[in-house]
BAVEX-774586 format. One record per residue: residue number from 1; chain; y, x negated, z of N, C-alpha, C, O, CB in turn. Coordinates in steps of 0.1 Angstrom, whole numbers. Glycine has a CB too. Layout:
// residues N
<seq=NUM&mol=A&n_py=Y&n_px=X&n_pz=Z&ca_py=Y&ca_px=X&ca_pz=Z&c_py=Y&c_px=X&c_pz=Z&o_py=Y&o_px=X&o_pz=Z&cb_py=Y&cb_px=X&cb_pz=Z>;
...
// end
This chain:
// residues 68
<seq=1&mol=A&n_py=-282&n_px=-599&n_pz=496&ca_py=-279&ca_px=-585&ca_pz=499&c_py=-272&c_px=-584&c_pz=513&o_py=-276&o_px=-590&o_pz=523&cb_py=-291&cb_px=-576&cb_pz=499>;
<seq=2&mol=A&n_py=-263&n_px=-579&n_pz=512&ca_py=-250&ca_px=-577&ca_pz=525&c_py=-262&c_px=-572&c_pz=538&o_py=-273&o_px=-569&o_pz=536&cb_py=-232&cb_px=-560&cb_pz=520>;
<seq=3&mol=A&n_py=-256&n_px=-572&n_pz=548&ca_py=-266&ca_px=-561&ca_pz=557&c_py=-255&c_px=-551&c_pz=558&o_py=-242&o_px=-553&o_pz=558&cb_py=-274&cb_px=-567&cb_pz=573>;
<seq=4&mol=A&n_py=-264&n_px=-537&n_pz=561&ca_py=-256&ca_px=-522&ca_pz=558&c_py=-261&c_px=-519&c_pz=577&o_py=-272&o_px=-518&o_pz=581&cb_py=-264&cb_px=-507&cb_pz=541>;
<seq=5&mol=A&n_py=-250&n_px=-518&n_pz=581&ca_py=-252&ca_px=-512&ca_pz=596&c_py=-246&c_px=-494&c_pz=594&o_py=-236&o_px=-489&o_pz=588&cb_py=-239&cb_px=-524&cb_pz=611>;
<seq=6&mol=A&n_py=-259&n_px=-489&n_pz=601&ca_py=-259&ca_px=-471&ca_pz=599&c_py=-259&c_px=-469&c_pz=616&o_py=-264&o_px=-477&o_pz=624&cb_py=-279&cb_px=-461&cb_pz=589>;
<seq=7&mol=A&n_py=-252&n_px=-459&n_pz=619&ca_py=-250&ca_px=-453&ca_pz=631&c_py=-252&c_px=-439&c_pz=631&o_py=-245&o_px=-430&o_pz=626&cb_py=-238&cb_px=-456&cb_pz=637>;
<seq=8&mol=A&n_py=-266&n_px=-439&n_pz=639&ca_py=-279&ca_px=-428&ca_pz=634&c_py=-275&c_px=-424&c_pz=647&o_py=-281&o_px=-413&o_pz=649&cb_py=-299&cb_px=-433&cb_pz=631>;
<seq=9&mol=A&n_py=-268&n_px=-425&n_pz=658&ca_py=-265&ca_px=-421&ca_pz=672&c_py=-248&c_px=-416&c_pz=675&o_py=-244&o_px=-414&o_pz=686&cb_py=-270&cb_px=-435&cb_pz=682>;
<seq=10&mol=A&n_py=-239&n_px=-414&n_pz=661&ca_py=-227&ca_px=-409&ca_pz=658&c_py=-222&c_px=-399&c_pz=669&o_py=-232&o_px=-393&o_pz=675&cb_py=-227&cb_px=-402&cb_pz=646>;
<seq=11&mol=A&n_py=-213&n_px=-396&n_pz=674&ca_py=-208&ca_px=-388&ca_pz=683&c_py=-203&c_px=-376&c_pz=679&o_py=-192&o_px=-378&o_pz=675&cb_py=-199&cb_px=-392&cb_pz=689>;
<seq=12&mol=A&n_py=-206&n_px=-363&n_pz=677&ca_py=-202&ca_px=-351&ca_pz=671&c_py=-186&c_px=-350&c_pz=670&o_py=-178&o_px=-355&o_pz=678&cb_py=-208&cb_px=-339&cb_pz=679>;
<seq=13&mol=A&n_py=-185&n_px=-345&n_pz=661&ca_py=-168&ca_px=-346&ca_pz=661&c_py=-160&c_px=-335&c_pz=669&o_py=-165&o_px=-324&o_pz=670&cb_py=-163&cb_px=-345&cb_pz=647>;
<seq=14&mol=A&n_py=-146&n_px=-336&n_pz=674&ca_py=-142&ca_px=-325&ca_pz=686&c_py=-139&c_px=-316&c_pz=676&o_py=-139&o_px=-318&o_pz=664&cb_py=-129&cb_px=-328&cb_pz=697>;
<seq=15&mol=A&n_py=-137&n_px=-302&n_pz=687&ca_py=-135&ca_px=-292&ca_pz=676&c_py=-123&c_px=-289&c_pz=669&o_py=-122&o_px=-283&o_pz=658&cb_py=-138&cb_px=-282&cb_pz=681>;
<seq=16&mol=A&n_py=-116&n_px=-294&n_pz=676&ca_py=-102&ca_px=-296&ca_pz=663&c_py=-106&c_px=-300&c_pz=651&o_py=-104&o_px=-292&o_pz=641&cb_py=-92&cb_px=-307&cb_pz=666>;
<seq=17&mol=A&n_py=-109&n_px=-310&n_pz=650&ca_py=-115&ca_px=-319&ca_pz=637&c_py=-122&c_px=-308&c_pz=626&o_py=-120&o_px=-308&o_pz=614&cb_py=-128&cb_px=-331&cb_pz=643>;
<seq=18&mol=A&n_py=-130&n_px=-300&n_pz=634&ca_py=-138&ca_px=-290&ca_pz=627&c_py=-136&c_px=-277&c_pz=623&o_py=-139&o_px=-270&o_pz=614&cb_py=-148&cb_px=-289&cb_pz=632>;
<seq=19&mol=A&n_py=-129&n_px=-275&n_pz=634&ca_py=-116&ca_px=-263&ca_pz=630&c_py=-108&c_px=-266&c_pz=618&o_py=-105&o_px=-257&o_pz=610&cb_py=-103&cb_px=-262&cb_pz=642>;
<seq=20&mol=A&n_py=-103&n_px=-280&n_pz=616&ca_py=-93&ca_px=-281&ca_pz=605&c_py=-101&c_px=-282&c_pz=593&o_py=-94&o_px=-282&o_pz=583&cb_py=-83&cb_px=-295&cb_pz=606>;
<seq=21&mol=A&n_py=-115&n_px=-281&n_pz=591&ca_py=-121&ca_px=-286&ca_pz=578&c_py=-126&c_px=-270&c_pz=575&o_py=-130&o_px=-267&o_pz=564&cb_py=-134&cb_px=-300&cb_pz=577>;
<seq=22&mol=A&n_py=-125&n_px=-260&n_pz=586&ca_py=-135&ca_px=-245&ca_pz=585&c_py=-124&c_px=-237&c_pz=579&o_py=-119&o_px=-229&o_pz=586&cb_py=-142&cb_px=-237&cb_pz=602>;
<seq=23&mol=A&n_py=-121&n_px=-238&n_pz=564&ca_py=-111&ca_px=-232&ca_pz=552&c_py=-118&c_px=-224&c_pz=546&o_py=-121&o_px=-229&o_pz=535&cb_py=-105&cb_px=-243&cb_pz=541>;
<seq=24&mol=A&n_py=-124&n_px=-212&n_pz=547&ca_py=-130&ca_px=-204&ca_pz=538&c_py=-125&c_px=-199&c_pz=524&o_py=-131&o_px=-198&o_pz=514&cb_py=-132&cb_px=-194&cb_pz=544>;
<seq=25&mol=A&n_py=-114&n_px=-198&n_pz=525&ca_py=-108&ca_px=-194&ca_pz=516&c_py=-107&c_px=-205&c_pz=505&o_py=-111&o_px=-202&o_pz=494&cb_py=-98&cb_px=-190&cb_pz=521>;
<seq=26&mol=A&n_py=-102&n_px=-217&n_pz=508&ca_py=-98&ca_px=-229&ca_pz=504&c_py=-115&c_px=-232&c_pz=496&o_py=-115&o_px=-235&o_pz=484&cb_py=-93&cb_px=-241&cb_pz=518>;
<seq=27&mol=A&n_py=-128&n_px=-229&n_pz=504&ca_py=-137&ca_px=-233&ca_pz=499&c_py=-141&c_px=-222&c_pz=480&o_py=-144&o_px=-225&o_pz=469&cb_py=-147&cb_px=-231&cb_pz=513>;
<seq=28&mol=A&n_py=-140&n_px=-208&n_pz=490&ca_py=-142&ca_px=-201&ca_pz=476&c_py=-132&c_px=-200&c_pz=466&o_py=-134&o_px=-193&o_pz=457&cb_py=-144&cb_px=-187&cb_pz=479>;
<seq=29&mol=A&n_py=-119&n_px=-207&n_pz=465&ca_py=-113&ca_px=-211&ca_pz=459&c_py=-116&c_px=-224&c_pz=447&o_py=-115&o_px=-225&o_pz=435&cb_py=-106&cb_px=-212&cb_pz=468>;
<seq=30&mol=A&n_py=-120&n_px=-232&n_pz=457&ca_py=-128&ca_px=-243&ca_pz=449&c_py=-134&c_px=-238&c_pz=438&o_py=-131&o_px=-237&o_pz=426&cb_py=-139&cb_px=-250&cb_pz=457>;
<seq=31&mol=A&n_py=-147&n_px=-232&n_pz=447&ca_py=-157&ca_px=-230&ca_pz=444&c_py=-159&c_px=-220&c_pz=428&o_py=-168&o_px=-222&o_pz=420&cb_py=-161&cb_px=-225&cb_pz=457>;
<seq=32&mol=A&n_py=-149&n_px=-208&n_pz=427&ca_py=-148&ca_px=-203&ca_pz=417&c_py=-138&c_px=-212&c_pz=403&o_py=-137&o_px=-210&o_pz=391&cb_py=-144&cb_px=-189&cb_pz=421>;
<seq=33&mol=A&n_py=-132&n_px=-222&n_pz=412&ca_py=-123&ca_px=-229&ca_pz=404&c_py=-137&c_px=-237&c_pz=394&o_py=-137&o_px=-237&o_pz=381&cb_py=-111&cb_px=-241&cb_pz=415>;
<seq=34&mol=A&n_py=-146&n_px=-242&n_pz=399&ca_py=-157&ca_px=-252&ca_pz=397&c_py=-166&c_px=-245&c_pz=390&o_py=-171&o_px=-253&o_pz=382&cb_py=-162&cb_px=-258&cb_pz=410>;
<seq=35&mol=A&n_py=-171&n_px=-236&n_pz=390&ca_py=-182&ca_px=-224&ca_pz=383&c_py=-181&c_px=-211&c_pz=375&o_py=-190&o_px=-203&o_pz=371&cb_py=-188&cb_px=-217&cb_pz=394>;
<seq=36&mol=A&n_py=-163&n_px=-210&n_pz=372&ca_py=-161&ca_px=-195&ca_pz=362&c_py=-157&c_px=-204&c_pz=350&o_py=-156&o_px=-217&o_pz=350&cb_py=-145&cb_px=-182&cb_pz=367>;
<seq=37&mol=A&n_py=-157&n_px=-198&n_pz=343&ca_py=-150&ca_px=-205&ca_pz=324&c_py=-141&c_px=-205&c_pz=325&o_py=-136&o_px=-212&o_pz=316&cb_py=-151&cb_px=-199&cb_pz=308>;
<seq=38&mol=A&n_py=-126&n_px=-196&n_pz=336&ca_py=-114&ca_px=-199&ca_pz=336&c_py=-110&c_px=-208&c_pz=346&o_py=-98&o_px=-211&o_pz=345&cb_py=-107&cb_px=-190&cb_pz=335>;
<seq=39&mol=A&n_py=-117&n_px=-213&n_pz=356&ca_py=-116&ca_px=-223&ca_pz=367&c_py=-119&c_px=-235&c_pz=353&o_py=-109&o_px=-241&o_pz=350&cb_py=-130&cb_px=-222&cb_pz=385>;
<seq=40&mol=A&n_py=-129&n_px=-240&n_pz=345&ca_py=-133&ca_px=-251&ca_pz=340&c_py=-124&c_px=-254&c_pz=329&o_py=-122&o_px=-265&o_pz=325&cb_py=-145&cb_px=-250&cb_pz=336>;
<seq=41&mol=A&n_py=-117&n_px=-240&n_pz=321&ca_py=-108&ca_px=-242&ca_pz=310&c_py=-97&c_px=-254&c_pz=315&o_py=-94&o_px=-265&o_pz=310&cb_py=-101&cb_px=-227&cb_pz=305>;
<seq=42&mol=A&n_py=-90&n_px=-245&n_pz=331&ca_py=-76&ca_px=-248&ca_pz=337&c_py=-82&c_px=-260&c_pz=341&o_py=-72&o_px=-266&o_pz=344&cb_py=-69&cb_px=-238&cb_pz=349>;
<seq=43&mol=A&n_py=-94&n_px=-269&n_pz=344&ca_py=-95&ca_px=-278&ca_pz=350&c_py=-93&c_px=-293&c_pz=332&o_py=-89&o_px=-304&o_pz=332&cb_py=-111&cb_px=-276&cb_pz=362>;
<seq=44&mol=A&n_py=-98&n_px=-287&n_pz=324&ca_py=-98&ca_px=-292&ca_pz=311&c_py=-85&c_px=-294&c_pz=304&o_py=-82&o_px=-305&o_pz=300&cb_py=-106&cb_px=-282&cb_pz=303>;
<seq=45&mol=A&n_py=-77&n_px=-283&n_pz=304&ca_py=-62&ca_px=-283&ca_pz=301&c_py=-50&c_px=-290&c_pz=313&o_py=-38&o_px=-291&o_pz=310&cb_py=-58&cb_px=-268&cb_pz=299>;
<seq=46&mol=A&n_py=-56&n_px=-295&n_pz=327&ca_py=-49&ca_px=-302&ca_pz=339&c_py=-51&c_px=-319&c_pz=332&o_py=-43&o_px=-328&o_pz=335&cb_py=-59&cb_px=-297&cb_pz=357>;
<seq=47&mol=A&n_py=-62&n_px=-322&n_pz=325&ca_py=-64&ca_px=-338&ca_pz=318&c_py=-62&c_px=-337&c_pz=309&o_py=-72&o_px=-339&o_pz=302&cb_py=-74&cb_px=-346&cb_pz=317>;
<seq=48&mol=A&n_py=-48&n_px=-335&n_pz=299&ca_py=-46&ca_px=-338&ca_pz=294&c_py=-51&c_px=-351&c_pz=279&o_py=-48&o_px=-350&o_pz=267&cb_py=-41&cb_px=-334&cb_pz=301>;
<seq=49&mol=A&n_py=-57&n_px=-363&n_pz=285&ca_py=-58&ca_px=-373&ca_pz=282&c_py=-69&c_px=-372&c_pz=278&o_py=-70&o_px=-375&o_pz=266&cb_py=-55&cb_px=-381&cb_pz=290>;
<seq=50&mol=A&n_py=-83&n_px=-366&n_pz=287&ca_py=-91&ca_px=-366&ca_pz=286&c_py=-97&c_px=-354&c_pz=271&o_py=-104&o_px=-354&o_pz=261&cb_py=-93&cb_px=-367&cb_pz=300>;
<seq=51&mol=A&n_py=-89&n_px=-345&n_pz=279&ca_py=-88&ca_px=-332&ca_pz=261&c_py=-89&c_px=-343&c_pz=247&o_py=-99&o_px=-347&o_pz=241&cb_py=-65&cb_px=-321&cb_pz=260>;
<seq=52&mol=A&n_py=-79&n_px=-345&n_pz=245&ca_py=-71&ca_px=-351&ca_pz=236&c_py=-81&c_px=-360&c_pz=230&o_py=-81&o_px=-360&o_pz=218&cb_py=-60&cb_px=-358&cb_pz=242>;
<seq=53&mol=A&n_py=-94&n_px=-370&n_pz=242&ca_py=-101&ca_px=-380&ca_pz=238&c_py=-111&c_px=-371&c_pz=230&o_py=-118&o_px=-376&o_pz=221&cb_py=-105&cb_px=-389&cb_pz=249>;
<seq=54&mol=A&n_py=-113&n_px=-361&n_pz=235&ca_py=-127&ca_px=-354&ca_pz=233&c_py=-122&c_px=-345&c_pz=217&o_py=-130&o_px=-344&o_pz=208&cb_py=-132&cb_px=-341&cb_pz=251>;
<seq=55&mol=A&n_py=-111&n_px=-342&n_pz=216&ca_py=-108&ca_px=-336&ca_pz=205&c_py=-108&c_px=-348&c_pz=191&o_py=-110&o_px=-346&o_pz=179&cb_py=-93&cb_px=-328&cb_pz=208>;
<seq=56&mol=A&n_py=-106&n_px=-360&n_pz=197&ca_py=-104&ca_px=-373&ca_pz=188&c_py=-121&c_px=-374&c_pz=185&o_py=-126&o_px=-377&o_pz=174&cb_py=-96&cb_px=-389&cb_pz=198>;
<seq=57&mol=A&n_py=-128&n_px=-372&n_pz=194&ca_py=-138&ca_px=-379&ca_pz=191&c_py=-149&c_px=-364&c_pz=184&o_py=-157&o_px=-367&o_pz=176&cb_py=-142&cb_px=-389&cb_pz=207>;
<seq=58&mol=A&n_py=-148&n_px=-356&n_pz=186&ca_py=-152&ca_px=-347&ca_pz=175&c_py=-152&c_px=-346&c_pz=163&o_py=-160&o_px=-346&o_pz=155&cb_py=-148&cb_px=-338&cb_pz=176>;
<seq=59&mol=A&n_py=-135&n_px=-346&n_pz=163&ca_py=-133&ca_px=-347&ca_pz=148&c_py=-135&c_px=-364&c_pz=140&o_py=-134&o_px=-364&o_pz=128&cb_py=-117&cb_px=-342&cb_pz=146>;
<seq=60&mol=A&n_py=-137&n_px=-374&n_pz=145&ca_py=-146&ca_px=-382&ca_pz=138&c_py=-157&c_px=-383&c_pz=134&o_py=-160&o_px=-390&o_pz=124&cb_py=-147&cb_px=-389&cb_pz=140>;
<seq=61&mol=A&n_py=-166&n_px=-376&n_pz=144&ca_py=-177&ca_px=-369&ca_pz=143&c_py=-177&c_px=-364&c_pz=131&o_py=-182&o_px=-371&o_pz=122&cb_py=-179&cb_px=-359&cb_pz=151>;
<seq=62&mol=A&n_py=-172&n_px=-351&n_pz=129&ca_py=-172&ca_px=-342&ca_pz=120&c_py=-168&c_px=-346&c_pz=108&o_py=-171&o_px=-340&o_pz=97&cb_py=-166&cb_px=-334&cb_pz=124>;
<seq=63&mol=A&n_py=-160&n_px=-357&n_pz=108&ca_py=-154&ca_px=-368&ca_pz=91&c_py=-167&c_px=-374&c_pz=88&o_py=-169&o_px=-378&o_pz=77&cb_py=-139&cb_px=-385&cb_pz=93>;
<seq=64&mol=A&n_py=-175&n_px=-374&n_pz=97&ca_py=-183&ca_px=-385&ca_pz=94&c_py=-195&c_px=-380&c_pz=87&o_py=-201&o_px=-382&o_pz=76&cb_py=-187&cb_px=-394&cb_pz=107>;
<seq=65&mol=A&n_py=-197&n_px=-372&n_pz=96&ca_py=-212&ca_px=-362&ca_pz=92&c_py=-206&c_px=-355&c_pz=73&o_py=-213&o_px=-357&o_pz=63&cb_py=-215&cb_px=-342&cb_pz=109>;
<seq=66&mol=A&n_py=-192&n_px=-348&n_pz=73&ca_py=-193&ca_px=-343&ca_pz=64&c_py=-189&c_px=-353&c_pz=52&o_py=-189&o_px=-348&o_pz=40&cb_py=-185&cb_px=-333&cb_pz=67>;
<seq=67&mol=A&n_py=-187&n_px=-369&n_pz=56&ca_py=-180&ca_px=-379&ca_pz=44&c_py=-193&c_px=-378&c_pz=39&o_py=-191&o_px=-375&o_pz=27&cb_py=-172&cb_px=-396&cb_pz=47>;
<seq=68&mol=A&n_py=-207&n_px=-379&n_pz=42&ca_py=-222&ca_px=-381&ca_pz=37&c_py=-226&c_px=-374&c_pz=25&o_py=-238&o_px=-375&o_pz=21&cb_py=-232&cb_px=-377&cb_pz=47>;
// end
């Protein structure tokens, strides 16, 4: 096993640094993007690929259960 060095004594970061990450907006943006049914649809229809797999793999499902 590698050895893992942790630095438990880190230096706070300046406030620029923290200024640039304090986006409120950007956050509740996310945030409703991540937790409404039209943030999750638009994130569903953005992967295309992934849609597509999941629609493939249903409807085999569904051949399968109903070929019985």
């Amino acid at each position: 096993m590698p050895n893992i060095k942790v630095n438990i004594e880190k230096p706070d970061p300046d406030t620029q640094t923290i200024r640039k990450y304090k986006d409120f907006n950007k956050f509740v943006t996310t945030y409703h993007q991540l937790h409404t049914p039209e943030g999750i649809r638009k994130m569903w229809y953005q992967d295309r690929k992934m849609l597509a797999f999941i629609i493939v793999v249903i409807c085999l499902v569904l051949i399968w259960v109903l070929g019985e």
